[in-house]
SEGUSE-783736 format. One record per residue: x, z, y of N, C-alpha, C, O, CB in turn; residue in three letters. Coordinates in nm, 4 decimals. Each point is the difference from the previous one (the first is absolute). Glycine has a CB too. Layout:
N
[[X,Z,Y],[X,Z,Y],[X,Z,Y],[X,Z,Y],[X,Z,Y],ALA]
...
END
This chain:
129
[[-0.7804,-1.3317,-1.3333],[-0.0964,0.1079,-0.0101],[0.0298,0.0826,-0.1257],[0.0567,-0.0540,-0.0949],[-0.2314,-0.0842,0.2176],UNK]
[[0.1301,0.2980,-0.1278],[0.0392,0.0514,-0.1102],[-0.1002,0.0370,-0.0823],[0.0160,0.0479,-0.1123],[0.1599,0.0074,0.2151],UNK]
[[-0.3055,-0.0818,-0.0357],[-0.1215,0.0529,-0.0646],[-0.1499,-0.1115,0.0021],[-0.0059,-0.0871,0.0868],[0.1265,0.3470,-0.0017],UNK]
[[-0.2045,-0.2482,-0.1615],[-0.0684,-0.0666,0.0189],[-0.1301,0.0930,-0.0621],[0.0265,0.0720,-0.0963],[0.1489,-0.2921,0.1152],UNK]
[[-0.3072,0.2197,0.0313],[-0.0930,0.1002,-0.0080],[-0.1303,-0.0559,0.0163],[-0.0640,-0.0080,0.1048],[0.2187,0.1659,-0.0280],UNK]
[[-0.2009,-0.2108,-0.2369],[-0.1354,-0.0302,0.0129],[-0.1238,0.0567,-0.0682],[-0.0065,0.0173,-0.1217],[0.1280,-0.1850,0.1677],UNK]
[[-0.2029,0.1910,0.0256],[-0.0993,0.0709,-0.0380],[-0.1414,-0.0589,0.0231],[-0.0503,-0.0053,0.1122],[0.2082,0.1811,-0.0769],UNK]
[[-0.2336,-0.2302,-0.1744],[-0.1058,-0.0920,-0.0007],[-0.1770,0.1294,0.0593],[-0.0276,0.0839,-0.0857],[0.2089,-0.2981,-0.1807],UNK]
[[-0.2445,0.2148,0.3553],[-0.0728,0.0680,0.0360],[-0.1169,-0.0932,0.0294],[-0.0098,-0.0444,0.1144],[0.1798,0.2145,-0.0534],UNK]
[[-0.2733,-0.2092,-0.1678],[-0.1529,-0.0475,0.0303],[0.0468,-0.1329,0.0397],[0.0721,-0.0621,-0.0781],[-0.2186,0.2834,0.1654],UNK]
[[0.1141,-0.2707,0.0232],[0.0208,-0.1504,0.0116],[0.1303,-0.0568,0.0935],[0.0394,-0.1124,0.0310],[-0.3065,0.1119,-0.0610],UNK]
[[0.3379,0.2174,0.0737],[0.1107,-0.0572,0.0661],[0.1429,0.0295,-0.0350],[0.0126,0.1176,-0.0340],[-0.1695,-0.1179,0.1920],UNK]
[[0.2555,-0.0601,-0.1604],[0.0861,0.0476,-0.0815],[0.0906,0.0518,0.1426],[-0.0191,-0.0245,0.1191],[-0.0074,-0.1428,-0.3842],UNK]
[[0.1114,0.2331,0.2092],[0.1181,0.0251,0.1305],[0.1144,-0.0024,-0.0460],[0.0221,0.0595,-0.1054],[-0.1362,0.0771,0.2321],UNK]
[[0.2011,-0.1955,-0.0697],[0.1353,-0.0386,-0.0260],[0.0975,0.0551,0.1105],[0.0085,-0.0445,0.1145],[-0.0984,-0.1643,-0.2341],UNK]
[[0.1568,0.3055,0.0703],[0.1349,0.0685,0.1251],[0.1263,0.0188,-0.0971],[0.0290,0.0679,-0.0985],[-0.1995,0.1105,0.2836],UNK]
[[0.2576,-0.3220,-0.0646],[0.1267,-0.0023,-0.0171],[0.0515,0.1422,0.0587],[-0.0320,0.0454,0.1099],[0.0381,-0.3143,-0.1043],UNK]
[[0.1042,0.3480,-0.1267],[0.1069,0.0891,0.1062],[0.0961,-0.0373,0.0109],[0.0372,-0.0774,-0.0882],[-0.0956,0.2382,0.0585],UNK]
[[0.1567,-0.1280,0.1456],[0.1851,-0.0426,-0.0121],[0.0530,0.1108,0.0344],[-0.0390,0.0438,0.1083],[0.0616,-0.2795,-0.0355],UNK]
[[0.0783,0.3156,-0.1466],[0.0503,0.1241,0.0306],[0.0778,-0.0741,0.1742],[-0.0061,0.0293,0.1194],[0.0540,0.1182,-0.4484],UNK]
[[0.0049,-0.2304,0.2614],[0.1167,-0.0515,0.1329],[-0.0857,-0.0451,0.1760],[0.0540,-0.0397,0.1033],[0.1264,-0.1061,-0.3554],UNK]
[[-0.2713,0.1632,0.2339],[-0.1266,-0.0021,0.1161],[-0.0392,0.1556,0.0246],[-0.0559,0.0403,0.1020],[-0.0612,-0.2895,-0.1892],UNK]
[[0.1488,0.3156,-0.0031],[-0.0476,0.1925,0.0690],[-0.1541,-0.0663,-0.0567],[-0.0841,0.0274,0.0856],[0.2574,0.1063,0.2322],UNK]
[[-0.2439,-0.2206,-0.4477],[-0.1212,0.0227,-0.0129],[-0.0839,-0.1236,0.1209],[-0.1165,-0.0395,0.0012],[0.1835,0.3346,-0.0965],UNK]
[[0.0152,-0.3189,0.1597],[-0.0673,-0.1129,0.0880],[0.0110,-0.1329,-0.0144],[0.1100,-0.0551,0.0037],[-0.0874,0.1958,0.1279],UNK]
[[-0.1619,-0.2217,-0.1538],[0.0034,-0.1481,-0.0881],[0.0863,-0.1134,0.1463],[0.0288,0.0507,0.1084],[-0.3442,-0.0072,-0.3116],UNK]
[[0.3358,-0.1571,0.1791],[-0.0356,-0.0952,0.0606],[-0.1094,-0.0739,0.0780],[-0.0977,0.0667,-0.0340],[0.2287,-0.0294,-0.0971],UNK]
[[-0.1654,-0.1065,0.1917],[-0.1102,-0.0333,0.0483],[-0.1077,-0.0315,-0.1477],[0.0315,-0.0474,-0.1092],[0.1094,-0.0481,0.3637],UNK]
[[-0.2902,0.1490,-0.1981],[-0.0708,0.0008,-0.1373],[-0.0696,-0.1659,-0.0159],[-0.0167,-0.0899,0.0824],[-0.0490,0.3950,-0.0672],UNK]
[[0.0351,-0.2928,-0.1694],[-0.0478,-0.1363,-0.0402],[-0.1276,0.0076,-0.0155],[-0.0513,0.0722,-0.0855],[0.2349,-0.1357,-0.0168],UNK]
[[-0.2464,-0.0070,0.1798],[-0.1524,0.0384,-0.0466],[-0.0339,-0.1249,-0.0824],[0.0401,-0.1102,0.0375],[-0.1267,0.2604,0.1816],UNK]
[[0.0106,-0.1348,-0.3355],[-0.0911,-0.1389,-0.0929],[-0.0784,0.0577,-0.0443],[0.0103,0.1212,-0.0192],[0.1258,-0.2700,-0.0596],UNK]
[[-0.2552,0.0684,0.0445],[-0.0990,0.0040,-0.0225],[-0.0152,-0.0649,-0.1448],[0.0602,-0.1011,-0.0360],[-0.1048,0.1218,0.2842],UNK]
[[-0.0559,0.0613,-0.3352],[0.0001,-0.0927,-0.1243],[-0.1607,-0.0198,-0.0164],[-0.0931,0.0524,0.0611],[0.3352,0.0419,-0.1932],UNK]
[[-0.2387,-0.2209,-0.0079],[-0.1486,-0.0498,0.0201],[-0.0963,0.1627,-0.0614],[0.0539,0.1106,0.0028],[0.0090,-0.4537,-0.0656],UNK]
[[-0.1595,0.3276,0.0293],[-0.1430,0.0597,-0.0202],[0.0816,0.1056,-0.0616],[0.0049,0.1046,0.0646],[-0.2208,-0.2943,-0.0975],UNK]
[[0.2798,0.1856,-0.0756],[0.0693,0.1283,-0.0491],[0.0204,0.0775,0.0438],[0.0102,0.0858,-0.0876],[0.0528,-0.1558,0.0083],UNK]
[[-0.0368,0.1338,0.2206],[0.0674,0.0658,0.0239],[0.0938,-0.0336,0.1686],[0.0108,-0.1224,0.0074],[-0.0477,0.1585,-0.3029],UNK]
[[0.0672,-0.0047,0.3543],[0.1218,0.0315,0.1126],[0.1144,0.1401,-0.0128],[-0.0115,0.1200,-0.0247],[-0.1899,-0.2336,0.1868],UNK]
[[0.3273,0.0079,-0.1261],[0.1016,0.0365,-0.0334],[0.0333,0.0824,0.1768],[-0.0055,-0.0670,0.1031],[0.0657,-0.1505,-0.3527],UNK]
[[-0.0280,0.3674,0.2483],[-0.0031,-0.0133,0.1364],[0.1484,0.0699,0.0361],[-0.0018,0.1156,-0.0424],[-0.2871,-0.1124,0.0746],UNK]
[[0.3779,-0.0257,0.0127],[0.1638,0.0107,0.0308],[0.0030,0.0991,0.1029],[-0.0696,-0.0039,0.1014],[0.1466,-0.2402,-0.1481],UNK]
[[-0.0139,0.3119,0.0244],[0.0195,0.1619,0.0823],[0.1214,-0.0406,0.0644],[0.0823,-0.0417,-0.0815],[-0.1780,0.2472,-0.0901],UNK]
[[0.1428,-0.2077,0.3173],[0.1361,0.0041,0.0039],[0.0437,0.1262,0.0691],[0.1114,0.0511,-0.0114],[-0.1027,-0.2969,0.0061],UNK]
[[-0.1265,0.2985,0.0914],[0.0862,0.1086,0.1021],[-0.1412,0.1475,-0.0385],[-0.1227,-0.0105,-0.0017],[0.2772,-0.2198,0.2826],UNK]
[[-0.0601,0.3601,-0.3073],[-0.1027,0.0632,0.0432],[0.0767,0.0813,0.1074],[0.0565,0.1026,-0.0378],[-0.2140,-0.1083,-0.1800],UNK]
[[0.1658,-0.0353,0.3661],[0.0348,0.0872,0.0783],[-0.0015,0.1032,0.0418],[0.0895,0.0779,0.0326],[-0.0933,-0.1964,-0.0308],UNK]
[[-0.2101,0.1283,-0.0001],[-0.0694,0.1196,0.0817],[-0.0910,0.0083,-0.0554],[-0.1017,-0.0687,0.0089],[0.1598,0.0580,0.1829],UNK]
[[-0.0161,0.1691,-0.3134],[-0.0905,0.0335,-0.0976],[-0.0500,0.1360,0.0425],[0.0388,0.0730,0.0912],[0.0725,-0.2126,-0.2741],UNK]
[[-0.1847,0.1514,0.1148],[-0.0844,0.1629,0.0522],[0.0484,0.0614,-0.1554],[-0.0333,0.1062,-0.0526],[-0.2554,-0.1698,0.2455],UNK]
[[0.3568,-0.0173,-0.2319],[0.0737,0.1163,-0.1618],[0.0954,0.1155,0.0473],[0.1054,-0.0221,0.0596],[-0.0695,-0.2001,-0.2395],UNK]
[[-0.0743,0.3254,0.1537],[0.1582,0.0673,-0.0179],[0.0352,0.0479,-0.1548],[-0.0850,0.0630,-0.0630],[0.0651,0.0403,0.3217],UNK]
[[0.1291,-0.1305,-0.3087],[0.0597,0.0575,-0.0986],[0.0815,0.1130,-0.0171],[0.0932,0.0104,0.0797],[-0.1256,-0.1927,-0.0974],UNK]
[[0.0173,0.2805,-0.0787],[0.0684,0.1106,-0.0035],[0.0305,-0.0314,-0.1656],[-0.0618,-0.0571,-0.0898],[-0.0537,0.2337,0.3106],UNK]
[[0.2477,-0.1057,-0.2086],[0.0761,-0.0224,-0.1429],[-0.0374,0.1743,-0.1163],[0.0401,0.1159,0.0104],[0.2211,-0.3145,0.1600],UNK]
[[-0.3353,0.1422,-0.2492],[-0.0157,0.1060,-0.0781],[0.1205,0.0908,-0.0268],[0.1119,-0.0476,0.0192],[-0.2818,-0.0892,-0.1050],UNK]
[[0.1553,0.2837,0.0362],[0.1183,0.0622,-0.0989],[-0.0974,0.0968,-0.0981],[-0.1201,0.0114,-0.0241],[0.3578,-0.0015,0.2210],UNK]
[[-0.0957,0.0603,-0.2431],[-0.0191,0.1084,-0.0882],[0.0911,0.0577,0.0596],[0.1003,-0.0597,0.0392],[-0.1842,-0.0078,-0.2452],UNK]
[[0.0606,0.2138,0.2253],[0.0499,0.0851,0.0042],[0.1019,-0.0442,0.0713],[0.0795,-0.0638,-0.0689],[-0.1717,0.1619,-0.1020],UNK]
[[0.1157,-0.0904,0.2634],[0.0533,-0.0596,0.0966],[0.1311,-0.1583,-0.0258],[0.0870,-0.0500,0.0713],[-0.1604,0.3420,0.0197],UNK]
[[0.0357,-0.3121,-0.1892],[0.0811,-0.1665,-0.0736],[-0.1058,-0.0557,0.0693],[-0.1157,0.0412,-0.0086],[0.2337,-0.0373,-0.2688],UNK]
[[-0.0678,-0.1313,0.3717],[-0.0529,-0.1452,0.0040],[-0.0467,-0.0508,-0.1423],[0.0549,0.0106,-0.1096],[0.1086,-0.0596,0.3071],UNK]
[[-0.2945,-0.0154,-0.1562],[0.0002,-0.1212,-0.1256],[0.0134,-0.1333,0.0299],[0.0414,-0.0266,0.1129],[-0.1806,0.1533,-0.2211],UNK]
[[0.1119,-0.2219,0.0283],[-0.0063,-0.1521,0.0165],[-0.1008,0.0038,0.0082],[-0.0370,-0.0489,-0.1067],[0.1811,-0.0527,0.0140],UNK]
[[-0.2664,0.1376,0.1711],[-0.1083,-0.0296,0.0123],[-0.0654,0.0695,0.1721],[0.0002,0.1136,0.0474],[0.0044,-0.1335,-0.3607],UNK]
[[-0.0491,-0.1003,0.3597],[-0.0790,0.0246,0.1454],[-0.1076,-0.0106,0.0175],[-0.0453,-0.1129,-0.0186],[0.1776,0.0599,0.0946],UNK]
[[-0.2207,0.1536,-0.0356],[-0.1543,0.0177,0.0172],[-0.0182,-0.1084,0.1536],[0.0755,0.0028,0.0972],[-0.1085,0.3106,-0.2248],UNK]
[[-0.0772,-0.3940,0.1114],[-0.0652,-0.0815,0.0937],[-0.1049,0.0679,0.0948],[-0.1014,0.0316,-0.0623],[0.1438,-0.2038,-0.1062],UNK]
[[-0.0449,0.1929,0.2569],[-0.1579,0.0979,0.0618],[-0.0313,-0.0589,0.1460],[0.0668,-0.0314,0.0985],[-0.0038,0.3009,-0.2164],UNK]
[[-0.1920,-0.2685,0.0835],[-0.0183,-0.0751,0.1642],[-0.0793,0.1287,0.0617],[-0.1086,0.0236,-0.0528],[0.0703,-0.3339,0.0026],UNK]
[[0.0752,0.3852,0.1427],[-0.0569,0.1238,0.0658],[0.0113,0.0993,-0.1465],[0.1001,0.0043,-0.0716],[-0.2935,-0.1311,0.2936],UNK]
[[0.1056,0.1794,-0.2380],[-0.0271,0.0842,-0.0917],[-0.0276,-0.0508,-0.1591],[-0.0634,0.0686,-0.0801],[-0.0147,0.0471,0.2946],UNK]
[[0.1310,-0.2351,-0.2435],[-0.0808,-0.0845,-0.0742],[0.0662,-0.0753,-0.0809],[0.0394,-0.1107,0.0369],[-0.1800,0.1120,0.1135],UNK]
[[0.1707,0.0603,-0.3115],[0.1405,-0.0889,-0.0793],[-0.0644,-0.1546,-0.0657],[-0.0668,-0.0400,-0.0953],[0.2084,0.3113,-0.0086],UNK]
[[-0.0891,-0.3104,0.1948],[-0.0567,-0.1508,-0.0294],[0.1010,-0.0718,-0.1376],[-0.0220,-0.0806,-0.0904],[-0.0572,0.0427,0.3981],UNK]
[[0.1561,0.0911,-0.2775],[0.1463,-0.0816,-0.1174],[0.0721,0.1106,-0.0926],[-0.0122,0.1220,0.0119],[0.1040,-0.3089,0.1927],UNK]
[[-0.0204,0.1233,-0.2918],[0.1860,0.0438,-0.0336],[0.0781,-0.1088,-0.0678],[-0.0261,-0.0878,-0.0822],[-0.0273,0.3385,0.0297],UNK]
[[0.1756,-0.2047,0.1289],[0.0740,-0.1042,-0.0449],[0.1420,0.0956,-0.1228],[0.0392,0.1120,0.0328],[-0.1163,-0.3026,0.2583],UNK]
[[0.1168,0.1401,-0.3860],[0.0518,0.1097,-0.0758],[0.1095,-0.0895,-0.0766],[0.0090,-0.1163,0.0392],[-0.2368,0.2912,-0.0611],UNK]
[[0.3072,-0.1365,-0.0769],[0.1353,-0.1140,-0.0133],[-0.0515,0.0131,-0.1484],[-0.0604,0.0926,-0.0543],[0.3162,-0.0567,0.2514],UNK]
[[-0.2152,-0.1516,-0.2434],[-0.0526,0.0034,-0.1458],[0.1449,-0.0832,-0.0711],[0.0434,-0.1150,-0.0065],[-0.3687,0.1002,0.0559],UNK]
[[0.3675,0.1609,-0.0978],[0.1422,-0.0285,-0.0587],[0.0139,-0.0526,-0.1318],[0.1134,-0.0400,-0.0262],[-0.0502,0.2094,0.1546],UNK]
[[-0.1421,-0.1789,-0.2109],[-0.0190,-0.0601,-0.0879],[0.0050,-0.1419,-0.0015],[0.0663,-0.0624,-0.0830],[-0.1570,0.2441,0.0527],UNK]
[[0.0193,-0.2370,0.1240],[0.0161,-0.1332,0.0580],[-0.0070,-0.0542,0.1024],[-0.0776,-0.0808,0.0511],[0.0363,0.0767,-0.1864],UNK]
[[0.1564,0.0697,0.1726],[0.0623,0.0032,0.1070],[-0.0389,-0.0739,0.1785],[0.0610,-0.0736,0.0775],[0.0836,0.1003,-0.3179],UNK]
[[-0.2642,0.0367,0.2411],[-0.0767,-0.0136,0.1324],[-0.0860,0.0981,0.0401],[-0.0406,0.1061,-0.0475],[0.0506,-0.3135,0.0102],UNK]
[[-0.0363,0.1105,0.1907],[-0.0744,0.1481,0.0507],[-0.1292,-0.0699,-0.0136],[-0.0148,-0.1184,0.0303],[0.1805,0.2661,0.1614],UNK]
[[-0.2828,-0.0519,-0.2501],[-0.1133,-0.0114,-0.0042],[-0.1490,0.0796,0.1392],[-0.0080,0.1186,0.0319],[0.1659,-0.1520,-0.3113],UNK]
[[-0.2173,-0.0410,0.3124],[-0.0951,0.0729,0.0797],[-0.1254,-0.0098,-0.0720],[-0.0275,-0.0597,-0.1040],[0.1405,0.0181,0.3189],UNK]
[[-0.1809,0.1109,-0.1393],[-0.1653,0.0403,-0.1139],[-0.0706,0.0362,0.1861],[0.0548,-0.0062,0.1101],[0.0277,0.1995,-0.4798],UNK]
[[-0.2394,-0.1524,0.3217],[-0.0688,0.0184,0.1093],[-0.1040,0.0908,-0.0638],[-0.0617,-0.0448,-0.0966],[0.1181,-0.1764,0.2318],UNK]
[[-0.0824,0.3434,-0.0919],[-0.1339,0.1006,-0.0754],[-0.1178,-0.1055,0.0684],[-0.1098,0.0260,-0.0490],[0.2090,0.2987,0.0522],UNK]
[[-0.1038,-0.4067,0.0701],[-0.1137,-0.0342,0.0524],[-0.0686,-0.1110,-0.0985],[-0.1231,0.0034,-0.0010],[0.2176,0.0621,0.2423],UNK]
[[-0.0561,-0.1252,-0.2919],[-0.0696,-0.1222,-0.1025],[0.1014,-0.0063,-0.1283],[0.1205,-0.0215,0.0125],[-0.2285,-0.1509,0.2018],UNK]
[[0.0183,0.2023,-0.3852],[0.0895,0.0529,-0.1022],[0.0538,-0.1251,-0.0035],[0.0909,0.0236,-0.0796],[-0.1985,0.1689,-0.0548],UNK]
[[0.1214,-0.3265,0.1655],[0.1124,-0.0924,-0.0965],[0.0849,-0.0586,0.1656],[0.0268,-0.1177,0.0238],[-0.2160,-0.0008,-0.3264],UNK]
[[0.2072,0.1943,0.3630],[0.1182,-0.0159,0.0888],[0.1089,0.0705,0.0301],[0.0314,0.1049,0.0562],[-0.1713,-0.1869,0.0065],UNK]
[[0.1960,-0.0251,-0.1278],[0.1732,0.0578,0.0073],[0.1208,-0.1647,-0.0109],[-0.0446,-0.1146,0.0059],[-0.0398,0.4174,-0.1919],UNK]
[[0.1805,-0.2806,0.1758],[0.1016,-0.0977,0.0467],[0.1123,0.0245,-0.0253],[0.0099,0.1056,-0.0625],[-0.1174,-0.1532,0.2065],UNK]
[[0.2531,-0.0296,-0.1133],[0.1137,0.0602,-0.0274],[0.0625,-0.0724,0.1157],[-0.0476,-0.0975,0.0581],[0.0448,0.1567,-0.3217],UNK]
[[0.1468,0.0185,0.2956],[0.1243,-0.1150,0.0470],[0.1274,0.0640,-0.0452],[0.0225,0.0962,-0.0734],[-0.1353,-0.1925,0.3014],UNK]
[[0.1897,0.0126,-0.1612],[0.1471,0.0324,-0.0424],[0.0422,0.0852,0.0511],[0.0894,0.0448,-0.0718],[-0.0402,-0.2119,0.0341],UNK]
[[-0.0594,0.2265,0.1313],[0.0540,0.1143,0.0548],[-0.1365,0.0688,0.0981],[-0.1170,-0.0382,0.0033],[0.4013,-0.0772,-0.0107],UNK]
[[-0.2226,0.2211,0.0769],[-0.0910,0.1062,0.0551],[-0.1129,-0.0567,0.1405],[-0.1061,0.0346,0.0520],[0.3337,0.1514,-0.1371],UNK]
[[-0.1222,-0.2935,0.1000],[-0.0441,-0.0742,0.1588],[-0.1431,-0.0876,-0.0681],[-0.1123,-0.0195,0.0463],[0.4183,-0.0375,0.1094],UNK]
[[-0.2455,0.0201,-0.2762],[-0.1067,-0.1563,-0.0322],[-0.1258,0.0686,-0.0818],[-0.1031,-0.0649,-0.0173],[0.3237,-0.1569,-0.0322],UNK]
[[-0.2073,0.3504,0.0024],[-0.1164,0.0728,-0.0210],[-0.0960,0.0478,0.0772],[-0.1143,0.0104,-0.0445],[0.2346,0.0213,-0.0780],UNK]
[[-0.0942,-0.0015,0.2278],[-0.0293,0.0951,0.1207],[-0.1041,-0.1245,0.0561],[-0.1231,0.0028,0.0009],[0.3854,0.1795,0.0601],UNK]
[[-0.1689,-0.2960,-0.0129],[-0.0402,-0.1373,0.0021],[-0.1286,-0.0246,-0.0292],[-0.0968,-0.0213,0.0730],[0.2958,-0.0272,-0.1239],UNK]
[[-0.1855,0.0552,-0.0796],[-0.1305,-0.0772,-0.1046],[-0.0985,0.0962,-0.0239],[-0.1013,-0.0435,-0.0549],[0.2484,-0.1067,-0.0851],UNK]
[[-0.1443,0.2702,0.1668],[-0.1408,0.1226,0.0276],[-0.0354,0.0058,0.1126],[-0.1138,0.0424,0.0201],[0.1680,0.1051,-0.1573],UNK]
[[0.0421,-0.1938,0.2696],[-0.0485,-0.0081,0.1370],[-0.1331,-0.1502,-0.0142],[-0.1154,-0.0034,0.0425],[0.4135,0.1200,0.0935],UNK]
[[-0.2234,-0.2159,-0.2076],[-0.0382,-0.1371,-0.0049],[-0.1371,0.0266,-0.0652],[-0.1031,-0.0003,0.0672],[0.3455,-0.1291,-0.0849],UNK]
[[-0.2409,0.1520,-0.1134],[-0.1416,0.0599,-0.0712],[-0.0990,0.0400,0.0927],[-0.1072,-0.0559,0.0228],[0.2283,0.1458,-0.2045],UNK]
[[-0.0581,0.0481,0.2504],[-0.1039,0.0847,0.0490],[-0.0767,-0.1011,0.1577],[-0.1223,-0.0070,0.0120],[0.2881,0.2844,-0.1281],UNK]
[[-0.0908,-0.3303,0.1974],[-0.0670,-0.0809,0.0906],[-0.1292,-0.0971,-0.0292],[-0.1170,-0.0131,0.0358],[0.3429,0.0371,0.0376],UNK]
[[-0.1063,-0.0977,-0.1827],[-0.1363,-0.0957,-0.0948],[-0.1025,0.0548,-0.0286],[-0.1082,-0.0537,0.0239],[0.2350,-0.0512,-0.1344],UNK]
[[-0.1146,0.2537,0.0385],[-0.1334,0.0559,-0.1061],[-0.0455,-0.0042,0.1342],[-0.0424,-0.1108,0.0327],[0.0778,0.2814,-0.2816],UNK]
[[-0.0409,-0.0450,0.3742],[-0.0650,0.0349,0.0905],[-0.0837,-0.1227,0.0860],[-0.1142,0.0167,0.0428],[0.2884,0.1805,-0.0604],UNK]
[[-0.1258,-0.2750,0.0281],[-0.0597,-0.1392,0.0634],[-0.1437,0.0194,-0.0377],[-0.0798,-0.0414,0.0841],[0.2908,-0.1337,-0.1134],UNK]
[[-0.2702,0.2383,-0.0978],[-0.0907,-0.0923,-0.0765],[-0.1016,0.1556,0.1015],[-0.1198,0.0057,-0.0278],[0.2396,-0.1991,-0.3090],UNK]
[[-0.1016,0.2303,0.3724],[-0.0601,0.1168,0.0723],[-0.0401,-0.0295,0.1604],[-0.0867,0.0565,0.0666],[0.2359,0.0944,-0.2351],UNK]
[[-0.0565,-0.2591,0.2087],[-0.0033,-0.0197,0.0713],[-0.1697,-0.0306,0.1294],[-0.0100,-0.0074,0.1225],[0.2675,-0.0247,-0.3003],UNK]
[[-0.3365,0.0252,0.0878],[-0.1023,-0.0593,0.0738],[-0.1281,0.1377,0.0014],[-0.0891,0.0069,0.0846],[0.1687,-0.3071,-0.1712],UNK]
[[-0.0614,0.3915,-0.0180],[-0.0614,0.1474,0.0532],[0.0745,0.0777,0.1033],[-0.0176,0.1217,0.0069],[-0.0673,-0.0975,-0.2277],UNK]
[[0.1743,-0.0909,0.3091],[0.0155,0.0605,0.0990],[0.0085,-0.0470,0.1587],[0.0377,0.0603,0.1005],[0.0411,0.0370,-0.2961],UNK]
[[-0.1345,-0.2424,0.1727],[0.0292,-0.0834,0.0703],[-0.1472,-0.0248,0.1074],[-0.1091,-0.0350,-0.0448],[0.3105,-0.0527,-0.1566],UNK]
[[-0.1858,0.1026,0.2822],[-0.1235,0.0597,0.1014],[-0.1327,-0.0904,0.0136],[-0.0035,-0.1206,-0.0243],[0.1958,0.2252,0.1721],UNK]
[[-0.2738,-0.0455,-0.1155],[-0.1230,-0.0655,0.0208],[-0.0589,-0.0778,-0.1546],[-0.1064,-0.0620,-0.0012],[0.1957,0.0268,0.2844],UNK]
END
């Protein structure tokens, strides 16, 4: 693996392996469970996302950085942080979420991974009856 991407969020943490040599696609995932502290929860596939990414510029230069949006709606960015030497993601939706990986795949990864988790917690104002 070339990346590893953890990001501690309230009582759940998320952990996403990347592998450039997979195109970004894990192995079969590990699921465990940890005591009262916390659950550890293992991302392996995001197949079928409602993300699309578009790659920022200037003036017509590409950057190292890709806007996240779900419909109309910038949920993410993922951006290269050359200084130390990774790619970092962030989320406008909650101020202390953000993450890193080793490359562009294992970032993308770990803001897809975030954002499912955060949204979960929503889950039940929409859930019928």
């Amino acid at each position: 693996m070339t990346g590893l991407s953890v990001k501690p969020y309230g009582s759940v943490r998320v952990c996403v392996e990347a592998s450039a040599e997979l195109s970004g696609r894990l192995p079969a995932p590990h699921p465990r469970r940890e005591a009262p502290g916390g659950a550890w929860l293992y991302i392996s596939r995001m197949d079928s996302s409602p993300i699309t990414w578009t790659r920022d510029e200037i003036a017509a230069v590409p950057l190292r950085r890709f806007t996240a949006r779900s419909g109309a709606v910038d949920v993410g960015y993922v951006e290269y942080d050359g200084g130390n030497r990774m790619w970092v993601w962030a989320s406008p939706l909650a101020e202390d979420a953000w993450g890193w990986g080793a490359d562009e795949a294992g970032a993308k990864q770990g803001l897809e991974a975030w954002l499912k988790t955060w949204l979960e917690n929503f889950r039940p104002f929409f859930a019928p009856g």
